[in-house]
C-alpha positions in Angstrom: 119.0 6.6 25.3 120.9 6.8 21.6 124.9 5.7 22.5 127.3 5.0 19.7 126.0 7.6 17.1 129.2 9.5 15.6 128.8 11.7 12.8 131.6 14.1 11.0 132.2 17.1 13.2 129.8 16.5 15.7 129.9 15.6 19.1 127.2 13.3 20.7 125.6 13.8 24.5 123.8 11.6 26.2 121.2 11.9 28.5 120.2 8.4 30.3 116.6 8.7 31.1 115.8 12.2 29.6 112.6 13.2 28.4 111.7 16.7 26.3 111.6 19.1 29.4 115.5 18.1 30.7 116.7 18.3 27.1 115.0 21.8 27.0 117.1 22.8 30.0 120.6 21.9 28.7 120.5 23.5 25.7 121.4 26.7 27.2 124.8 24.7 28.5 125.2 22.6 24.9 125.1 26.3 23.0 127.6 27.8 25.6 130.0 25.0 25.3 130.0 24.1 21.5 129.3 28.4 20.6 130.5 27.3 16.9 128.0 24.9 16.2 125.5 25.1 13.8 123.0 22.9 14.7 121.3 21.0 17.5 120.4 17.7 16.6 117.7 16.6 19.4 116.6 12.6 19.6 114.3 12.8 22.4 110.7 11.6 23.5 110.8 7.8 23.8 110.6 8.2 28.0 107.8 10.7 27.5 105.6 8.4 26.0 105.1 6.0 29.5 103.8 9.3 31.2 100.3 9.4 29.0 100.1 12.9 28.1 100.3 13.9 24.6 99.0 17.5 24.5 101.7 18.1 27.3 104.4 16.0 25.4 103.9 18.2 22.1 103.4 21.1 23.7 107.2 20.3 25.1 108.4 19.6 21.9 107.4 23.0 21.0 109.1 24.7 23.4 112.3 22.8 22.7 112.1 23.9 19.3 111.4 27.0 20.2 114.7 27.4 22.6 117.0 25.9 20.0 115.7 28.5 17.6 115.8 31.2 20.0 119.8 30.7 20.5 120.4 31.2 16.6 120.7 27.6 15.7 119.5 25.7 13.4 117.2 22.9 15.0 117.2 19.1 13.6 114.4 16.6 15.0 115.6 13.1 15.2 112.1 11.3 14.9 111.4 8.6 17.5 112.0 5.1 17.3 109.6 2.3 17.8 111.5 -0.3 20.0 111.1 -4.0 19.9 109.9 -4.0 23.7 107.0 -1.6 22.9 103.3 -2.6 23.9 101.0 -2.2 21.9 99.9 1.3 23.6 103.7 2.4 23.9 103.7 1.6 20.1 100.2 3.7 19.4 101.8 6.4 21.5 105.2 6.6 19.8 103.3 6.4 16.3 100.9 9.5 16.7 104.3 11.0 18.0 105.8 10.4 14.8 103.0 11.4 13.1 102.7 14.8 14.7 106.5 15.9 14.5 106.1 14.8 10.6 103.6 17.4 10.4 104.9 20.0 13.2 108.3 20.2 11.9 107.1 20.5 8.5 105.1 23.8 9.2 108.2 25.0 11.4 110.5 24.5 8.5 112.5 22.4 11.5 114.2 19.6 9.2 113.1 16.4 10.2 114.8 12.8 10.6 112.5 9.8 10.0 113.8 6.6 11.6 110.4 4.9 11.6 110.3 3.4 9.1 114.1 2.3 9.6 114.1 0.5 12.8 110.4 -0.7 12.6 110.1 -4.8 13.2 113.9 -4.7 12.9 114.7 -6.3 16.5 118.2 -7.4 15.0 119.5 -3.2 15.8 118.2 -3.2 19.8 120.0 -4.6 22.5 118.5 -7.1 24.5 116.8 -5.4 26.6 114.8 -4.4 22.7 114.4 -0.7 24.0 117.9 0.5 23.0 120.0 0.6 20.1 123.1 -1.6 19.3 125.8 -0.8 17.3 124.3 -1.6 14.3 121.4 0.1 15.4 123.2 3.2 16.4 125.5 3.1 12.7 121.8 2.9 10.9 120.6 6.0 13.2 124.1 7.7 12.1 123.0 6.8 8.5 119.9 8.5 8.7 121.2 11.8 10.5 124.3 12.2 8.0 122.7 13.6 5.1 120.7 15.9 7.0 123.3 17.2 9.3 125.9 17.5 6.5 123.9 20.1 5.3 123.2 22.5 8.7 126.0 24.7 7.8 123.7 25.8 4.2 
């Protein structure tokens, strides 16, 4: 879950708990509420990694392109972030996940965030728990999207 992230002329939701597939189904309502937007800016796929299933998480991811695209807007992928609290599996799985969208979004021509490198081994941006972002965590995620998302509307 990514709170605190504001960016110039964008609006942030949140979605406690959310994985791919429920992000899939509110686009419909994000595109009918914001109809002037440009862009959709998705950060999602941390919670799908606990469920094991990697042909069935990118084949989501997919799909989720797919439906941003479908509704005439641009799509931006917010690459994962590997949390302090990760195991070493967790970490394994977020990494080929990274790894995949690199290449994925790159043949899609979907612009693509990279926060790996960013928040890797940097506990000092997570909360305590280590799985979520603090404010300085969430002002470096903000950082990374800016540049990017100042440039949807071109």
């Amino acid at each position: 879950m990514v709170r605190h992230v504001t960016l110039p002329r964008s609006e942030t939701w949140c979605l406690p708990g959310a994985r791919v597939e429920d992000v899939q189904t509110k686009v419909p309502e994000v595109v009918e509420q914001h109809p002037t937007a440009s862009a959709i800016v998705v950060h999602v796929g941390s919670n799908d990694i606990r469920l094991q299933q990697s042909e069935k998480l990118k084949s989501n991811f997919t799909s989720l392109i797919q439906t941003i695209l479908a509704t005439g807007k641009k799509c931006i992928v917010s690459g994962p972030i590997p949390s302090a609290s990760f195991s070493d599996m967790q970490f394994s799985r977020i990494r080929q996940l990274h790894a995949w969208l690199v290449g994925h979004c790159s043949r899609e021509r979907v612009p693509f965030v990279d926060n790996f490198g960013s928040f890797w081994r940097r506990c000092s941006l997570f909360a305590r728990d280590g799985r979520h972002l603090n404010r300085a965590g969430a002002s470096l995620l903000a950082s990374n999207l800016e540049p990017i998302t100042r440039h949807a509307d071109k």
